[in-house]
Backbone atoms as SQL, in Angstrom:
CREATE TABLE atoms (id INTEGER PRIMARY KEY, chain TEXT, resi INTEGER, resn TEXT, atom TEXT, x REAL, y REAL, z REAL);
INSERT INTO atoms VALUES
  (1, 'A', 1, 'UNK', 'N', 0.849, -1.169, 0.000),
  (2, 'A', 1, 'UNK', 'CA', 0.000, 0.000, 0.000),
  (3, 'A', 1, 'UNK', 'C', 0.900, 1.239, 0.000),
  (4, 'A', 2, 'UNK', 'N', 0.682, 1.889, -0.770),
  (5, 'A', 2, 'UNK', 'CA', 1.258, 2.997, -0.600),
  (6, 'A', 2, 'UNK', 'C', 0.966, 4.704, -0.581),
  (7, 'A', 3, 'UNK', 'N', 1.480, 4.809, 0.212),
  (8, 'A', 3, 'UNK', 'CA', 0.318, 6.649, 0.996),
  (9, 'A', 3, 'UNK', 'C', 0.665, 7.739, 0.577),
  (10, 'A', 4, 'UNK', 'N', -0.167, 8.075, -0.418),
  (11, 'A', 4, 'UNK', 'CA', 0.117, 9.473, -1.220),
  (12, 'A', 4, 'UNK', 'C', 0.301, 10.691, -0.385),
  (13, 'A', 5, 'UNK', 'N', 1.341, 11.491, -0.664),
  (14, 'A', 5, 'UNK', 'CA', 1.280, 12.845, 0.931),
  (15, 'A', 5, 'UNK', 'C', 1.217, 14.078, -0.399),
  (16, 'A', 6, 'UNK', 'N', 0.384, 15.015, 0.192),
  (17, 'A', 6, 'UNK', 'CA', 0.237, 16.275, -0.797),
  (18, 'A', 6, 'UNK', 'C', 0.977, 17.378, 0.024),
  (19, 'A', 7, 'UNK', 'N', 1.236, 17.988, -0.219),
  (20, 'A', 7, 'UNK', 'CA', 1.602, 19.064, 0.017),
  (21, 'A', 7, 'UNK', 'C', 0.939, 20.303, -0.367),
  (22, 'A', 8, 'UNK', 'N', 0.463, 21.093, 0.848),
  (23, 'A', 8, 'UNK', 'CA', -0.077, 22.187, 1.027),
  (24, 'A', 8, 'UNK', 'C', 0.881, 23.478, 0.691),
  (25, 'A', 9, 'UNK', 'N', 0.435, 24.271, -0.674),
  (26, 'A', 9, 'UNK', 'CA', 1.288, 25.563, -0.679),
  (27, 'A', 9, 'UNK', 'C', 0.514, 26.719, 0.341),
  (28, 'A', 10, 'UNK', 'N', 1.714, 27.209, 1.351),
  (29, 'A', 10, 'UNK', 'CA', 1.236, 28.384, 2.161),
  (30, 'A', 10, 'UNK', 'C', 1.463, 29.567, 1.512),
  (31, 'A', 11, 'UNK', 'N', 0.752, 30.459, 1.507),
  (32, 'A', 11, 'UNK', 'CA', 1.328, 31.526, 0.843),
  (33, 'A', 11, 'UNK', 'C', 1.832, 32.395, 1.444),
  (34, 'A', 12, 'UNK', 'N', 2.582, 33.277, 1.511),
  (35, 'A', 12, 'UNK', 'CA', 3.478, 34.133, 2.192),
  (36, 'A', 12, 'UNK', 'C', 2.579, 34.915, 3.011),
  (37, 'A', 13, 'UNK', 'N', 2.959, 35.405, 4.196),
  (38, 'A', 13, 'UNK', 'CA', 2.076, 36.057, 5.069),
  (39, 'A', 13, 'UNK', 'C', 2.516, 37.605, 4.920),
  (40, 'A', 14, 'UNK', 'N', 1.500, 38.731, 4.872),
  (41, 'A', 14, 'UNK', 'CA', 1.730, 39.986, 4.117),
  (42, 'A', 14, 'UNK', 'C', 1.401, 40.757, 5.868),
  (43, 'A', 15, 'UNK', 'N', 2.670, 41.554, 6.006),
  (44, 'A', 15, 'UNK', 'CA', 2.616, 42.157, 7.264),
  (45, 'A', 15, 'UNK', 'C', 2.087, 44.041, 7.458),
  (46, 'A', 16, 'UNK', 'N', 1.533, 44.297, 6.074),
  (47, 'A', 16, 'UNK', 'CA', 1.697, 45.671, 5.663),
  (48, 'A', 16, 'UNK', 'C', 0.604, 45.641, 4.569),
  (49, 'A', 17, 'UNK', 'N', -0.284, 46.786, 5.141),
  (50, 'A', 17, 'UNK', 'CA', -1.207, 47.456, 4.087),
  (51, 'A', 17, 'UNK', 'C', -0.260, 48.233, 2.997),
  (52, 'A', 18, 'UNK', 'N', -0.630, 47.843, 1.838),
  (53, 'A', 18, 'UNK', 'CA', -0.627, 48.607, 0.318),
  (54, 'A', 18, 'UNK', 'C', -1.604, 49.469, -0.439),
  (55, 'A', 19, 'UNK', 'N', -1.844, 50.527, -0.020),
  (56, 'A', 19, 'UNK', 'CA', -2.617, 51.537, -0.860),
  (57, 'A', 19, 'UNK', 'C', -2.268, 52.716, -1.421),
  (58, 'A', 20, 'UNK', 'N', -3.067, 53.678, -2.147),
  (59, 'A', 20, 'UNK', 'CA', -2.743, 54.733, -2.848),
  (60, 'A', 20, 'UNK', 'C', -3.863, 55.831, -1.991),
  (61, 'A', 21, 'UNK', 'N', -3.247, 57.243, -2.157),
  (62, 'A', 21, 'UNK', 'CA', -3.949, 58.048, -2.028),
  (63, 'A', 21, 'UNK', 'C', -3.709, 59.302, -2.399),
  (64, 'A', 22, 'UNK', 'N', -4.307, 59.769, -3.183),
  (65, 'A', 22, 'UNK', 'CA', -3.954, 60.741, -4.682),
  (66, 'A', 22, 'UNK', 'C', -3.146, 60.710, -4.895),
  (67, 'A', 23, 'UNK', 'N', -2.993, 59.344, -5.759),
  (68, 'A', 23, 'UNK', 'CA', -2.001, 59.003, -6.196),
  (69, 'A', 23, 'UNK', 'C', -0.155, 58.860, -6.197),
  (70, 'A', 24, 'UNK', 'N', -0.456, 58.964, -4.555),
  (71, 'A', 24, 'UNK', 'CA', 0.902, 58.471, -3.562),
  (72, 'A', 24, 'UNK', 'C', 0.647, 57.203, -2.878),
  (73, 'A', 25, 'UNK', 'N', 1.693, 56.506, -3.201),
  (74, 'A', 25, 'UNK', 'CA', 1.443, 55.209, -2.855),
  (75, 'A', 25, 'UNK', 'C', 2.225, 55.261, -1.282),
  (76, 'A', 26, 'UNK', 'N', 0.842, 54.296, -0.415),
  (77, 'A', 26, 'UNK', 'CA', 1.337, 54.813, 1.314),
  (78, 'A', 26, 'UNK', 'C', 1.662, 52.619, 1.213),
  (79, 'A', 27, 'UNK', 'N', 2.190, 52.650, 2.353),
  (80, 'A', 27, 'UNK', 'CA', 2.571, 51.246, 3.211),
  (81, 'A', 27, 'UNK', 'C', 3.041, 51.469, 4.423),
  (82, 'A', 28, 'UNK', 'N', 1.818, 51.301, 5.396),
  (83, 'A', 28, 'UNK', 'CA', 1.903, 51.278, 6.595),
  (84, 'A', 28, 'UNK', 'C', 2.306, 49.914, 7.038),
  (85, 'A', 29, 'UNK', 'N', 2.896, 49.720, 8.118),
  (86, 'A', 29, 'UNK', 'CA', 3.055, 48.384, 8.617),
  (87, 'A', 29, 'UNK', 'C', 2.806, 48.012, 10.183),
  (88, 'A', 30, 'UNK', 'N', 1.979, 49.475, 10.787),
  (89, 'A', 30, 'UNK', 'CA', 2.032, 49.157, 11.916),
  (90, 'A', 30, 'UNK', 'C', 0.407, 49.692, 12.270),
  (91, 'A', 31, 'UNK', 'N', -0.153, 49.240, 11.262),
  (92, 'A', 31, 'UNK', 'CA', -2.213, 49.406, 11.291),
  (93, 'A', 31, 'UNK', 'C', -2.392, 48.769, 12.568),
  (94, 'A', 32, 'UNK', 'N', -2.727, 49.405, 13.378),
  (95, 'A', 32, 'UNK', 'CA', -4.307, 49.130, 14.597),
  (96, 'A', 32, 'UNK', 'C', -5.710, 48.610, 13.727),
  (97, 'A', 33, 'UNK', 'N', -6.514, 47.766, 14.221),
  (98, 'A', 33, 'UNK', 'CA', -7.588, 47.775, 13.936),
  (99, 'A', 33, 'UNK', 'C', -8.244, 48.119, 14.271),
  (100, 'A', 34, 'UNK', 'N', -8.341, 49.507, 15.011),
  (101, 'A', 34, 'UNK', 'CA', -9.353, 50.173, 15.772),
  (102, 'A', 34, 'UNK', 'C', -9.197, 51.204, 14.180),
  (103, 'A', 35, 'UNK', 'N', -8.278, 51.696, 13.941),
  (104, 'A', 35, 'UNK', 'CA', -8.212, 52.754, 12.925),
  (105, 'A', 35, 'UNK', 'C', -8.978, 53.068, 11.755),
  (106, 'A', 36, 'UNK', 'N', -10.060, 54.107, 11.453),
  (107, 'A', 36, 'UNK', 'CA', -10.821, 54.451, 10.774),
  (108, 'A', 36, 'UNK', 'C', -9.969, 54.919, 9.337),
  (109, 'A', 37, 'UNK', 'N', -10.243, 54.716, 8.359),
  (110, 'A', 37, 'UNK', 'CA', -9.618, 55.303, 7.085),
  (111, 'A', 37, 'UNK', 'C', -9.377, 56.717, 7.652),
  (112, 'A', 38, 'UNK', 'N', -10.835, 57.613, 7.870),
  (113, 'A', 38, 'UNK', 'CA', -10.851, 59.277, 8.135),
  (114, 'A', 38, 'UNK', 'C', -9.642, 59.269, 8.818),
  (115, 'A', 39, 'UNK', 'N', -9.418, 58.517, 9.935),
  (116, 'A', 39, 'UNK', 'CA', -8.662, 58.849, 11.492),
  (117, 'A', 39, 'UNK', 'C', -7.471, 59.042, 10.830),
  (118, 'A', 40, 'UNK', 'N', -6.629, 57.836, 9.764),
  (119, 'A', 40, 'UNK', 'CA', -5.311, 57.550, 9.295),
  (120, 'A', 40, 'UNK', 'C', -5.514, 58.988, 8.172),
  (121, 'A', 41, 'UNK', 'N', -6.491, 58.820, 7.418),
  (122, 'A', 41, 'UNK', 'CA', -6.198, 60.118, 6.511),
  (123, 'A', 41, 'UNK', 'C', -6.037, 61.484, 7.115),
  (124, 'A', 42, 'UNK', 'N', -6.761, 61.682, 8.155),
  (125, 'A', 42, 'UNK', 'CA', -6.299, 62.981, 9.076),
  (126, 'A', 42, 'UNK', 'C', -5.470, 63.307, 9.929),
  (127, 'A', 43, 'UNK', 'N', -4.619, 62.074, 11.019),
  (128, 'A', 43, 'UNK', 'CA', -3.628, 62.311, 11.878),
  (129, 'A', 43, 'UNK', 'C', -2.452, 61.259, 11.134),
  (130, 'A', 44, 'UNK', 'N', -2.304, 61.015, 10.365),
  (131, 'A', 44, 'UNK', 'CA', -1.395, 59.937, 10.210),
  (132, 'A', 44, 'UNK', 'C', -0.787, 60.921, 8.846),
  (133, 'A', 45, 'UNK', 'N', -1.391, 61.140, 7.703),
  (134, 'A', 45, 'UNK', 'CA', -1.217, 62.041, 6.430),
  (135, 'A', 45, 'UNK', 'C', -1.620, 63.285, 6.525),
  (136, 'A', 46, 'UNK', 'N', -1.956, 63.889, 7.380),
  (137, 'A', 46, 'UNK', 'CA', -2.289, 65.449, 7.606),
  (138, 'A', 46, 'UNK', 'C', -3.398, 65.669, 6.582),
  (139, 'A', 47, 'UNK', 'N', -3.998, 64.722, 5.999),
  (140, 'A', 47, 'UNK', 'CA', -4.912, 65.660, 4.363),
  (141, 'A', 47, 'UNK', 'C', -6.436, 65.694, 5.605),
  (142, 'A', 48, 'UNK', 'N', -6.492, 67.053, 5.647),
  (143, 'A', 48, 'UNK', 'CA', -7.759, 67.714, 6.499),
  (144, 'A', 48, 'UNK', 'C', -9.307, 67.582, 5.793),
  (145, 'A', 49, 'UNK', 'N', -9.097, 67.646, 4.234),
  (146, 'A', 49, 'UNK', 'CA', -10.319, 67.902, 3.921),
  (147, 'A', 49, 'UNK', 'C', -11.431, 67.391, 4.012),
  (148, 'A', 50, 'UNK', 'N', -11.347, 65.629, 4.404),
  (149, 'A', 50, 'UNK', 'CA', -12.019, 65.404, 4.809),
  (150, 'A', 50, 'UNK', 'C', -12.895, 65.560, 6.061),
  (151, 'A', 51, 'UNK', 'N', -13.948, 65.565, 6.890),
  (152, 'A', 51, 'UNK', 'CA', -14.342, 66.251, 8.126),
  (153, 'A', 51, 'UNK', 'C', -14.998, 65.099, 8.715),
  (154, 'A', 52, 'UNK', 'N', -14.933, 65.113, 9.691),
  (155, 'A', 52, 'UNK', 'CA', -15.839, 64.265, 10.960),
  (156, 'A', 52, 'UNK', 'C', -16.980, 65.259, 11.409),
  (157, 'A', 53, 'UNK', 'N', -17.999, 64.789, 10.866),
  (158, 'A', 53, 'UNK', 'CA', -19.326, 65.071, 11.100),
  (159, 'A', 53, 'UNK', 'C', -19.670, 64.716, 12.174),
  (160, 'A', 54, 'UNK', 'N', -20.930, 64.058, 11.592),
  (161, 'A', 54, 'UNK', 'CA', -21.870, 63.021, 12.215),
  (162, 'A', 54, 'UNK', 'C', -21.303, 61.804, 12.919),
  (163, 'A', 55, 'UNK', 'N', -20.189, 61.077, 12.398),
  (164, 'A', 55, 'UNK', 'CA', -19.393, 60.057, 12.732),
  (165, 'A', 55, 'UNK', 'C', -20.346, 58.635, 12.476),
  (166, 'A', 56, 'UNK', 'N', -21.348, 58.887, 11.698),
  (167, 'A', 56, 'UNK', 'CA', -22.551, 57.546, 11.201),
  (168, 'A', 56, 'UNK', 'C', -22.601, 57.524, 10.331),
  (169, 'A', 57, 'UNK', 'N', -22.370, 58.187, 8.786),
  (170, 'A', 57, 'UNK', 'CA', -22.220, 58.201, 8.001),
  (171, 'A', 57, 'UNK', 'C', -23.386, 58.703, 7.290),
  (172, 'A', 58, 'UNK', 'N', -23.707, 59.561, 8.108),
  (173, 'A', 58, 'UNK', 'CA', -25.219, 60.255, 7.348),
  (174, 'A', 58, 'UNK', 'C', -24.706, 61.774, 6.601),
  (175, 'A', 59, 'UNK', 'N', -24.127, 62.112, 7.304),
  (176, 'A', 59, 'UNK', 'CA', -23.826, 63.823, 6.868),
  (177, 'A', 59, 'UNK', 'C', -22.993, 63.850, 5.603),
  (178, 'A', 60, 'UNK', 'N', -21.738, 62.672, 5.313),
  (179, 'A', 60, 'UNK', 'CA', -21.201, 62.871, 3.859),
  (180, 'A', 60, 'UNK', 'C', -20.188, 63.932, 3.986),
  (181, 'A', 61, 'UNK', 'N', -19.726, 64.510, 5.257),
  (182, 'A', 61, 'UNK', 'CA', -18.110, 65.566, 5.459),
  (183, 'A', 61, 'UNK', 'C', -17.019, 64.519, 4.835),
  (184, 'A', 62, 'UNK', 'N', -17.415, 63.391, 5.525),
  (185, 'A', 62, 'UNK', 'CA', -16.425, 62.374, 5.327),
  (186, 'A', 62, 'UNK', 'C', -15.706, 61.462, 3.968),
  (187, 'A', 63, 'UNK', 'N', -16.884, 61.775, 3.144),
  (188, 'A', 63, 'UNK', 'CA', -16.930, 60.881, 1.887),
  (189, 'A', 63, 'UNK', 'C', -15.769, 60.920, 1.112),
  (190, 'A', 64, 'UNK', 'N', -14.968, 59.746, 0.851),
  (191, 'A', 64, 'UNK', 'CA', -13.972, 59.734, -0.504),
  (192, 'A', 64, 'UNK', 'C', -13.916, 58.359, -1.466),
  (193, 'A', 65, 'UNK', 'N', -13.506, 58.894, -2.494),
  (194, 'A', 65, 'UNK', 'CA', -13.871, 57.253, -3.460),
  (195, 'A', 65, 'UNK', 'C', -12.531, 56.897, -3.385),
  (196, 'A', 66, 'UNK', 'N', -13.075, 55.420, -3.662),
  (197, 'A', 66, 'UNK', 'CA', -12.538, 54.036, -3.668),
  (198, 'A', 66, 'UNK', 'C', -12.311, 53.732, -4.852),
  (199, 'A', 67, 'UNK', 'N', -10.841, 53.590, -5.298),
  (200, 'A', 67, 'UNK', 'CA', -11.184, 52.296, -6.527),
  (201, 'A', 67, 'UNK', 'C', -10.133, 51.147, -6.366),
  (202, 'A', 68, 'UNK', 'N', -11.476, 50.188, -7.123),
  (203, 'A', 68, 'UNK', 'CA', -10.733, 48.850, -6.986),
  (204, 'A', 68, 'UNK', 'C', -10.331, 47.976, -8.123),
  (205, 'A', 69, 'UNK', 'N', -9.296, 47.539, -8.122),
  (206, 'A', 69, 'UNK', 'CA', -9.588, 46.370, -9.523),
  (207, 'A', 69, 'UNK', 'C', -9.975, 44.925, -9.156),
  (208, 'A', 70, 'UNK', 'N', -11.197, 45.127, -10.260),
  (209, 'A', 70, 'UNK', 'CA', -11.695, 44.065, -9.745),
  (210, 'A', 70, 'UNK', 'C', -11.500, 42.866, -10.654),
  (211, 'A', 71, 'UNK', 'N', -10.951, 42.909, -11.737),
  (212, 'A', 71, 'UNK', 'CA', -10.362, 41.800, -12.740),
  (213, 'A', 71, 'UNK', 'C', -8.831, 41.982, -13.603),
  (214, 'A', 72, 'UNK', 'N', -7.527, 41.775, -12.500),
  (215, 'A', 72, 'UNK', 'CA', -6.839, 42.241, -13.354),
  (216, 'A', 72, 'UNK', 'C', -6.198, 41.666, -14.822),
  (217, 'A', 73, 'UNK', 'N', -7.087, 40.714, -15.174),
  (218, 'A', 73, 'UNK', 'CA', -6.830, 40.429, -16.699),
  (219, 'A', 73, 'UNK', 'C', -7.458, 41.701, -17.432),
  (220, 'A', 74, 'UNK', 'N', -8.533, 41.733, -17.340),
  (221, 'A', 74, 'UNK', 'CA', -9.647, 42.764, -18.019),
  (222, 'A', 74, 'UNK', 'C', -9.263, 44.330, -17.742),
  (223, 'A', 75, 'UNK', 'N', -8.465, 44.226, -16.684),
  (224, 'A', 75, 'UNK', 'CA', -8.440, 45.885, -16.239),
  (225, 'A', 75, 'UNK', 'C', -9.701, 46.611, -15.541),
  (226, 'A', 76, 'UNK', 'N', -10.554, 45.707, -15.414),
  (227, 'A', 76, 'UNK', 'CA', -12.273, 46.014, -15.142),
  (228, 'A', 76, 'UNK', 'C', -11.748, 47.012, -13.352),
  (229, 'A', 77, 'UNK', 'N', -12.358, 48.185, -13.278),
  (230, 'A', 77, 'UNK', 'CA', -12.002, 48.949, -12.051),
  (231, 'A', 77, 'UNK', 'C', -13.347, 49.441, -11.798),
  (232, 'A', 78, 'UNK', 'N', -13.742, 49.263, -10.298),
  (233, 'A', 78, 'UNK', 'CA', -14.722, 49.865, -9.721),
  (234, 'A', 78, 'UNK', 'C', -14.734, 50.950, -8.845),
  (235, 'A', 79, 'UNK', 'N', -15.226, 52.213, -9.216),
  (236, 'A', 79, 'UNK', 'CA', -15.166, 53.143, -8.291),
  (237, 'A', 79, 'UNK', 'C', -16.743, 53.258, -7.517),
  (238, 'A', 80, 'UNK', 'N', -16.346, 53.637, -6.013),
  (239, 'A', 80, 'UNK', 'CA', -17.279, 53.924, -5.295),
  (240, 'A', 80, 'UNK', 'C', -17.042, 54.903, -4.225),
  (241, 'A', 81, 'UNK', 'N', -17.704, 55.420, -3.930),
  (242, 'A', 81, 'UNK', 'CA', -18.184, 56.408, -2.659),
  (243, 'A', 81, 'UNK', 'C', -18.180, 56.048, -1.194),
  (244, 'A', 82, 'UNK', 'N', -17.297, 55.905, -0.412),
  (245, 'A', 82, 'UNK', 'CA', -17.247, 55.422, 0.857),
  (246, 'A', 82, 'UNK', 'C', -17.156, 56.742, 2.220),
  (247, 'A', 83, 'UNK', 'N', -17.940, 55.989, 3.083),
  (248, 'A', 83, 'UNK', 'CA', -18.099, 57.035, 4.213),
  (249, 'A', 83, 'UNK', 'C', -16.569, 56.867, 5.303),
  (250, 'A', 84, 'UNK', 'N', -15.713, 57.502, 5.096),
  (251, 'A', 84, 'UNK', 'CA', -14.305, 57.060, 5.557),
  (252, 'A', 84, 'UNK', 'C', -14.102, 57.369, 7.536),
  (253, 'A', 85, 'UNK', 'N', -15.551, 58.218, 8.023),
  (254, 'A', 85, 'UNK', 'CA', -15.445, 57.559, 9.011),
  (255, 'A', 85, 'UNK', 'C', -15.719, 56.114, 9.730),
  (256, 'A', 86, 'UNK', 'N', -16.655, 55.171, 8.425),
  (257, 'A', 86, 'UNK', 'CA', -17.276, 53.859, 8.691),
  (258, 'A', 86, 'UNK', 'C', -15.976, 53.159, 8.680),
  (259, 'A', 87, 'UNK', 'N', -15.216, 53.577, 7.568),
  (260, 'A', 87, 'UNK', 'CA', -14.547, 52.192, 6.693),
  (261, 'A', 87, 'UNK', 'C', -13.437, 52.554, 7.595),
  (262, 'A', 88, 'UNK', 'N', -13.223, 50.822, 7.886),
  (263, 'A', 88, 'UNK', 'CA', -11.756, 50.137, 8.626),
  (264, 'A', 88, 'UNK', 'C', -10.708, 50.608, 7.616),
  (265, 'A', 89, 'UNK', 'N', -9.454, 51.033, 8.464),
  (266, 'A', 89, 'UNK', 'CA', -8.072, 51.202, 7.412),
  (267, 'A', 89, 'UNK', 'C', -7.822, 50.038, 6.360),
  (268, 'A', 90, 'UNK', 'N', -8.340, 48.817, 7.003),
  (269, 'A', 90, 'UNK', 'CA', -7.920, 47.503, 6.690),
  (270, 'A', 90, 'UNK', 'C', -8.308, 47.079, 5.329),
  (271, 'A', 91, 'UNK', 'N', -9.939, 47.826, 5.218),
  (272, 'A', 91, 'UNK', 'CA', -10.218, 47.491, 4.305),
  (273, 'A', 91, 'UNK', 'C', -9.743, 48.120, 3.038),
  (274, 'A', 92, 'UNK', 'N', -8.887, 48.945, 2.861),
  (275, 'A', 92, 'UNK', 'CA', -8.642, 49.656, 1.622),
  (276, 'A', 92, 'UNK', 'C', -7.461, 48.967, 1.297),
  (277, 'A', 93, 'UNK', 'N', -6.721, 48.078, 1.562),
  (278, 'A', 93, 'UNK', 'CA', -5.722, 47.168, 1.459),
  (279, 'A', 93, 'UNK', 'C', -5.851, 46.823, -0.540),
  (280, 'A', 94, 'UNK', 'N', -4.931, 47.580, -1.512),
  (281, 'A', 94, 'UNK', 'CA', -4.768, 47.531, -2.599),
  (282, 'A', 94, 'UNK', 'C', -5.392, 48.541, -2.887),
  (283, 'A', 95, 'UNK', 'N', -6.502, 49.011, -2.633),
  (284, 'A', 95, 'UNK', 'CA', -7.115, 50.054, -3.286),
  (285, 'A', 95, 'UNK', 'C', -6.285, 51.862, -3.497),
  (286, 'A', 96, 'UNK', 'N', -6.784, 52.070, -4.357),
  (287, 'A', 96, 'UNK', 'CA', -6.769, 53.826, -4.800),
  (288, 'A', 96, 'UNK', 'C', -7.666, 54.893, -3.786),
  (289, 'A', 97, 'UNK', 'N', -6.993, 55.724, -2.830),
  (290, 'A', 97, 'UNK', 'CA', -8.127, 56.389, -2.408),
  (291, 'A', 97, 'UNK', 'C', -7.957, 58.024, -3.284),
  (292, 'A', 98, 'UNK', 'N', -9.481, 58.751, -3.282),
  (293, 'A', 98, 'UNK', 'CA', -9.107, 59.760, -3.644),
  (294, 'A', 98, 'UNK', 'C', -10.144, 60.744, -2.840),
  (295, 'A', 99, 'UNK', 'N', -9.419, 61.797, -2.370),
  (296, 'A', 99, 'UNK', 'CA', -9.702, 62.835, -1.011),
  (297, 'A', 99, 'UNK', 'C', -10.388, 63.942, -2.182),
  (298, 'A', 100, 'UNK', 'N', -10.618, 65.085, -1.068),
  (299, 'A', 100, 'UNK', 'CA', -11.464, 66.319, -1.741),
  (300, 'A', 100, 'UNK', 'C', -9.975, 67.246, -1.845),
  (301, 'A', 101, 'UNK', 'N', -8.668, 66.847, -1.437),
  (302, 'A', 101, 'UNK', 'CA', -7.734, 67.296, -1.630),
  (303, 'A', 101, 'UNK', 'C', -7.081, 67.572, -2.974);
């Protein structure tokens, strides 16, 4: 009998967010997950223009778009409108941000 063994590829473990924001590419490596996009875009990069309102995402001080690629064979890119006091730093991980700056 003889016992087939597979081998599992791990993939490298990524210790550092990769994003853009007007078109400066940032890499933080020492993200909190408490950290709000707004919070990092205002005390971390100084860009003010965005504002802390409401802090619920009703008022829209906060708003900056997102883009993402979402097929990079196709080049297919989605832009959207995000309330950057909602959104986790975490989540913009590859993405393009773009401020009222």
């Amino acid at each position: 009998m003889v016992k087939e063994t597979t081998q599992q590829v791990i993939p490298p473990t990524i210790d550092y967010l990769l994003f853009y924001v007007n078109g400066k590419q940032v890499i933080e490596h020492n993200a909190e997950p408490d950290w709000t996009l707004l919070w990092y875009l205002r005390n971390k990069l100084n860009l003010t223009g965005s504002k802390l309102g409401c802090g619920e995402g009703g008022c829209g001080a906060c708003t900056v778009l997102i883009s993402q690629c979402i097929n990079r064979h196709t080049g297919h890119l989605e832009h959207r409108t995000v309330n950057a006091c909602l959104a986790p730093l975490c989540s913009v991980d590859g993405c393009h941000i773009v401020t009222v700056e």
